[in-house]
C-alpha positions as CSV (number, residue, x, y, z in Angstrom):
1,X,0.0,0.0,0.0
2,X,1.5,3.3,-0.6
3,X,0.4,6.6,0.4
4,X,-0.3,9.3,-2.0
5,X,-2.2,12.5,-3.0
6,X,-6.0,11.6,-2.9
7,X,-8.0,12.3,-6.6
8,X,-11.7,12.6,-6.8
9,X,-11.4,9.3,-8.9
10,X,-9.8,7.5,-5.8
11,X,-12.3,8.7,-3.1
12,X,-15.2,8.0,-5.3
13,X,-13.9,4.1,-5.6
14,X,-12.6,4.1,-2.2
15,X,-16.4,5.4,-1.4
16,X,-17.4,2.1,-3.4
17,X,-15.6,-0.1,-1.1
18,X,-16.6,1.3,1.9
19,X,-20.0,1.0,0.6
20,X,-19.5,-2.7,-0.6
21,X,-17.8,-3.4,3.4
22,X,-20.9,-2.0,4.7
23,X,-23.7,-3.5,2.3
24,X,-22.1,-7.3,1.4
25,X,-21.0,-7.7,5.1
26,X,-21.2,-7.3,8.6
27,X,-17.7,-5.8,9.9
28,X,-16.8,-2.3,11.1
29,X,-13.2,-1.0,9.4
30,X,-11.7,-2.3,12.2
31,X,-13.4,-5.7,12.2
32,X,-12.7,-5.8,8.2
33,X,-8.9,-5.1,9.0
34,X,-8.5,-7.9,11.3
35,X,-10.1,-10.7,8.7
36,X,-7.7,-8.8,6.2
37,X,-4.7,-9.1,8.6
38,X,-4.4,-5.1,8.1
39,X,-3.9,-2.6,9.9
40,X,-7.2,-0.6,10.9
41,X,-5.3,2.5,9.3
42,X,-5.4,0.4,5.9
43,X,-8.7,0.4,5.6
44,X,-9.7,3.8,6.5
45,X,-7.0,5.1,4.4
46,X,-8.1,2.7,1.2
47,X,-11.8,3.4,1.9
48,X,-11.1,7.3,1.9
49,X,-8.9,7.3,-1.8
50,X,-5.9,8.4,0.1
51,X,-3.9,5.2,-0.4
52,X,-2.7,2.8,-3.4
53,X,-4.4,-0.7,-2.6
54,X,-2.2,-3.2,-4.6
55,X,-3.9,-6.2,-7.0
56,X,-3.3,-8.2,-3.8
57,X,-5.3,-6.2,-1.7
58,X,-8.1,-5.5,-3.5
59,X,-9.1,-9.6,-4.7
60,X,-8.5,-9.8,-0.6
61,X,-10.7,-6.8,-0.2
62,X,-13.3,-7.6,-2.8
63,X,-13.5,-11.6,-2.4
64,X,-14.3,-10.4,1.4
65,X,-17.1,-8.8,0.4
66,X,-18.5,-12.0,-1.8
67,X,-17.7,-10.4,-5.2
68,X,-16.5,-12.5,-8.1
69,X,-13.4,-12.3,-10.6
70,X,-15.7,-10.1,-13.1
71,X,-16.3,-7.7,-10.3
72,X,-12.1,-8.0,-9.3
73,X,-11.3,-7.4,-13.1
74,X,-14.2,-4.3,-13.9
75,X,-13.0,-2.6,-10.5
76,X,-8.9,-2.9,-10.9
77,X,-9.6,-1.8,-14.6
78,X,-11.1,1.6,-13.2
79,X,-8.9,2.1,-10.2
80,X,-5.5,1.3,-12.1
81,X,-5.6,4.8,-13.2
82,X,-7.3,6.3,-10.2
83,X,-4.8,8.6,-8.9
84,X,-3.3,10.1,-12.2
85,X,-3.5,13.9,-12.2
86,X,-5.8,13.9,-15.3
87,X,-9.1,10.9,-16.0
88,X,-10.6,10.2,-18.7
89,X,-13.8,8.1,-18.1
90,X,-16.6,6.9,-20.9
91,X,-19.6,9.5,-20.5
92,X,-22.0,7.1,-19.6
93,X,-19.8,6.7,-16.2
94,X,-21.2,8.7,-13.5
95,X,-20.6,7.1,-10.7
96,X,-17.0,9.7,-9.7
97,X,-19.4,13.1,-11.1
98,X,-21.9,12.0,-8.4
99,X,-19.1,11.9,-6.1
100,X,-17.2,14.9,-6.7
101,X,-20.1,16.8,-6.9
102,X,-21.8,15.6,-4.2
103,X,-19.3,15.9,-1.8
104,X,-17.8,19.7,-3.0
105,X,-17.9,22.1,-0.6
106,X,-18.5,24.6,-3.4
107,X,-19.3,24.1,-7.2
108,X,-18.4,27.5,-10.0
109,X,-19.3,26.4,-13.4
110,X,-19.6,28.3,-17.2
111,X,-22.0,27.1,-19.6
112,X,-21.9,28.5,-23.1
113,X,-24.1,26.4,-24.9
114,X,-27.0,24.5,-22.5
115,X,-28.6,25.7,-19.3
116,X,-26.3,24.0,-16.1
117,X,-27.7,20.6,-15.4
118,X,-28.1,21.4,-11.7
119,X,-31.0,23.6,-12.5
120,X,-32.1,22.1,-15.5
121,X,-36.3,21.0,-15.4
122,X,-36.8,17.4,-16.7
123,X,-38.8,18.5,-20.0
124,X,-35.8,20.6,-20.5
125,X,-32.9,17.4,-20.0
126,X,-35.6,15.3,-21.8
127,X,-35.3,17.4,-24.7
128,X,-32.2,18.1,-24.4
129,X,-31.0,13.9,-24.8
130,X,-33.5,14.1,-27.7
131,X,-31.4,17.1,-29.9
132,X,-28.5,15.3,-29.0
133,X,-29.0,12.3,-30.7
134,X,-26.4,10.1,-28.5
135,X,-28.4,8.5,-25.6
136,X,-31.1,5.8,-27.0
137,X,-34.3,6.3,-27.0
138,X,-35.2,3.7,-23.8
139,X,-31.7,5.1,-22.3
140,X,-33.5,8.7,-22.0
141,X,-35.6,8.6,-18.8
142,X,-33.1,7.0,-16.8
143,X,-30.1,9.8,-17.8
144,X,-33.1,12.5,-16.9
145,X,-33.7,10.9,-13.9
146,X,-29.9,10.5,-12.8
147,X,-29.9,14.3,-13.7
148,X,-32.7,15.3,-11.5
149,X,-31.5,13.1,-8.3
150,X,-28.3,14.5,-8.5
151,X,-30.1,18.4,-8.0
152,X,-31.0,16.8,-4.5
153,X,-27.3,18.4,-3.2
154,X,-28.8,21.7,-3.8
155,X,-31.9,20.9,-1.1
156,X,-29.5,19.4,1.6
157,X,-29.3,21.4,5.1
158,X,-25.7,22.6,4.1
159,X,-25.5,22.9,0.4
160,X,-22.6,23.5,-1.3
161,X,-22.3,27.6,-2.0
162,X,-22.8,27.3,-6.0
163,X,-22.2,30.3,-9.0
164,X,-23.3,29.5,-12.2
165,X,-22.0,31.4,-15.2
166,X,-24.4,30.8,-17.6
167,X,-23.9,32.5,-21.5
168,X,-27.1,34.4,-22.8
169,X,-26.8,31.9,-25.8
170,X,-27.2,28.9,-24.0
171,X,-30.9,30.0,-22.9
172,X,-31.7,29.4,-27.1
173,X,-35.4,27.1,-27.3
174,X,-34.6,23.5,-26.9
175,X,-38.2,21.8,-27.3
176,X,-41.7,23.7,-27.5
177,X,-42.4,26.6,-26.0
178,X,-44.1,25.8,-23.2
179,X,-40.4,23.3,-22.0
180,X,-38.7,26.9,-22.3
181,X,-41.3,28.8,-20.0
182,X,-41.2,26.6,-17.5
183,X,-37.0,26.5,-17.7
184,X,-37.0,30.2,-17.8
185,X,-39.1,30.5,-14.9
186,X,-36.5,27.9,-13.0
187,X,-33.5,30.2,-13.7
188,X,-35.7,33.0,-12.1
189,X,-36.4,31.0,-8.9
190,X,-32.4,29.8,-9.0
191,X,-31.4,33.7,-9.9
192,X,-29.3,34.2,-6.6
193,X,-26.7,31.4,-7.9
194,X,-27.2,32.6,-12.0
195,X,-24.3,35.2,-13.7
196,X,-25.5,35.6,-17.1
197,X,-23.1,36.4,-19.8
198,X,-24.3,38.9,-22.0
199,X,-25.1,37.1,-25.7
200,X,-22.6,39.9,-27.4
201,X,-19.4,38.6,-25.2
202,X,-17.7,36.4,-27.0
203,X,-16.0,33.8,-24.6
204,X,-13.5,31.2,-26.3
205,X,-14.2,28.6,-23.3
206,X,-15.8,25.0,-24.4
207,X,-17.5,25.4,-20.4
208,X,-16.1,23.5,-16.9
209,X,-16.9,23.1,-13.7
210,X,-14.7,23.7,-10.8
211,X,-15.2,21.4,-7.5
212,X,-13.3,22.9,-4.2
213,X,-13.5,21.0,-0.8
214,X,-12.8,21.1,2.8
215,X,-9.9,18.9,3.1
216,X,-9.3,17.9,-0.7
217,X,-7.3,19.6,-3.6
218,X,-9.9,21.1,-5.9
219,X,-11.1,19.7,-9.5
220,X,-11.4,20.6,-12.8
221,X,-14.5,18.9,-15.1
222,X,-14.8,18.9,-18.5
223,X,-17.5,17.0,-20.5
224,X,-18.1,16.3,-24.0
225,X,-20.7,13.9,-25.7
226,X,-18.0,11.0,-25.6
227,X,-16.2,12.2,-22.4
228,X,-15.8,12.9,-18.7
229,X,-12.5,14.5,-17.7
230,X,-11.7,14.8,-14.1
231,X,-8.5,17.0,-13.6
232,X,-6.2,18.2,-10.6
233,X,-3.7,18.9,-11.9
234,X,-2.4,22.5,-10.3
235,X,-1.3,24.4,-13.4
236,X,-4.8,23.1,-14.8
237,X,-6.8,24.5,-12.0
238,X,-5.0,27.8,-11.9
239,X,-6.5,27.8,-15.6
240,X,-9.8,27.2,-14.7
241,X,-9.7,30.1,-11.8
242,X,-8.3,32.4,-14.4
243,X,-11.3,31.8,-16.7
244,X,-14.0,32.0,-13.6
245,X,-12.0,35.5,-13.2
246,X,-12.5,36.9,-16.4
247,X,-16.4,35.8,-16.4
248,X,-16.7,38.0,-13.2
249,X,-15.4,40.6,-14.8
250,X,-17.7,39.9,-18.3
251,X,-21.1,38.8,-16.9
252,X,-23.8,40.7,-15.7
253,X,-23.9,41.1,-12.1
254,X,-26.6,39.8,-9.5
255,X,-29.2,42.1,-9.7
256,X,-28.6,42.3,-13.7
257,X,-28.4,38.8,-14.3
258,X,-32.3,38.4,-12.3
259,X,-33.8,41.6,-14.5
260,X,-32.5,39.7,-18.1
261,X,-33.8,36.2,-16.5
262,X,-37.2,37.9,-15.6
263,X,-37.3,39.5,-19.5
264,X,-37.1,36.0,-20.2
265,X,-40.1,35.0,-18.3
266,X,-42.7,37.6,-18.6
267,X,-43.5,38.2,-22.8
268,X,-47.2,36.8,-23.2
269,X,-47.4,33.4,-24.1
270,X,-48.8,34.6,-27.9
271,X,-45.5,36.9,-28.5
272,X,-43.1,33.9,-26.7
273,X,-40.6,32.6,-29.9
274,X,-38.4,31.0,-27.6
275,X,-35.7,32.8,-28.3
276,X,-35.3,35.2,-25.4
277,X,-35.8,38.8,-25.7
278,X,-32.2,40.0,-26.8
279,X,-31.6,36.7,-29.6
280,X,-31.8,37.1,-32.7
């Protein structure tokens, strides 16, 4: 076992072990150390990311826990790579973006081209899958579903403290009208954590999201339709806080930002194009 920095990758399938420990049997850490013939520290520090478990440990670990050489060989296959500075995982893997964002003491994120899934309406990511043409059809209501649970962080007793930057071009119609009214309105009601960017600021920024936590380095998150990329690497991040500066200097503020959401909201449903008030 050796001892290194902790990645978001690392926690989130040290998260998976604990989880397995505590669902497949009946030990306590310490308990699970001493069937293991580890020490108690082992454990924690496996079970928290924040050390290496060799291909020895883990079949010990895993075949504790009643899991079978399939399980061993889809686990060691995603935690080989675990603690690289820089992970690349298949889209359809969201498992560590649960986990990082879940668990992020505070979440800054840009958006030039979609509203931010965090406050997206299911009609909205419904629609959304449907444009994009690479979820299937019977996939659909489960990724909307996986979308919506993973809003619950922002309802918790201690949310994380969250800033959207969102660019005016990304509030464009995606379904009928009547999906965009109802989005619209949701920005409105989510306007204290909403930075618009006004549609005539050009900003040369595919999007991220920035995690930051108590006791963990922060992450960078980039996503594309074939993509997740999960980043800590510190010339990386300094990147991404030079881009979140910028927008603060670019966006409209608060107050601004609520009075362009609310011209979104308020035309009469028989002028509404979908297009916003400023797009042409």
């Amino acid at each position: 076992m050796t001892v290194i920095t902790a990645t978001v990758c690392s926690r989130a399938l040290g998260d998976e072990l604990r989880r397995l420990r505590e669902t497949c049997t009946e030990f306590g850490g310490a308990q699970m150390a001493a069937r293991l013939g580890w020490h108690a520290s082992k454990v924690t520090n496996v079970e928290k990311g924040k050390a290496r478990a060799s291909e020895i440990d883990l079949v010990q670990y895993l075949t504790m826990c009643g899991k079978d050489i399939d399980y061993f060989e889809d686990f060691r296959r995603q935690y080989k790579d675990a603690f690289d500075e820089y992970i690349v995982q298949v889209s359809g893997n969201l498992r560590t973006l649960a986990f990082a964002e879940s668990t992020a003491k505070t979440i800054t994120s840009y958006d030039p081209h979609t509203v931010p899934g965090l406050v997206q309406t299911p009609e909205y990511a419904d629609a959304l899958y449907r444009l994009g043409g690479f979820v299937a059809e019977e996939r659909i209501p489960t990724a909307v579903q996986f979308r919506i649970d993973r809003q619950a962080v922002l309802l918790r007793r201690n949310p994380p403290d969250c800033l959207f930057y969102v660019h005016e071009l990304a509030l464009r119609q995606v379904g009928d009208a009547r999906i965009m009214e109802d989005q619209y309105a949701r920005l409105l009601f989510s306007a204290q954590v909403i930075r618009l960017v006004p549609a005539e600021v050009v900003v040369p920024s595919f999007g991220c999201v920035l995690w930051e936590y108590e006791k963990s380095l922060p992450v960078a998150f980039g996503e594309t339709d074939l993509v997740n990329v999960f980043v800590q690497d510190p010339g990386a991040i300094a990147r991404t806080r030079l881009l979140f500066e910028h927008l603060e200097k670019v966006a409209l503020d608060a107050e601004q930002s609520r009075r362009k959401l609310a011209e979104y909201v308020s035309p009469p449903r028989e002028e509404f194009d979908g297009r916003g008030p400023r797009l042409a």
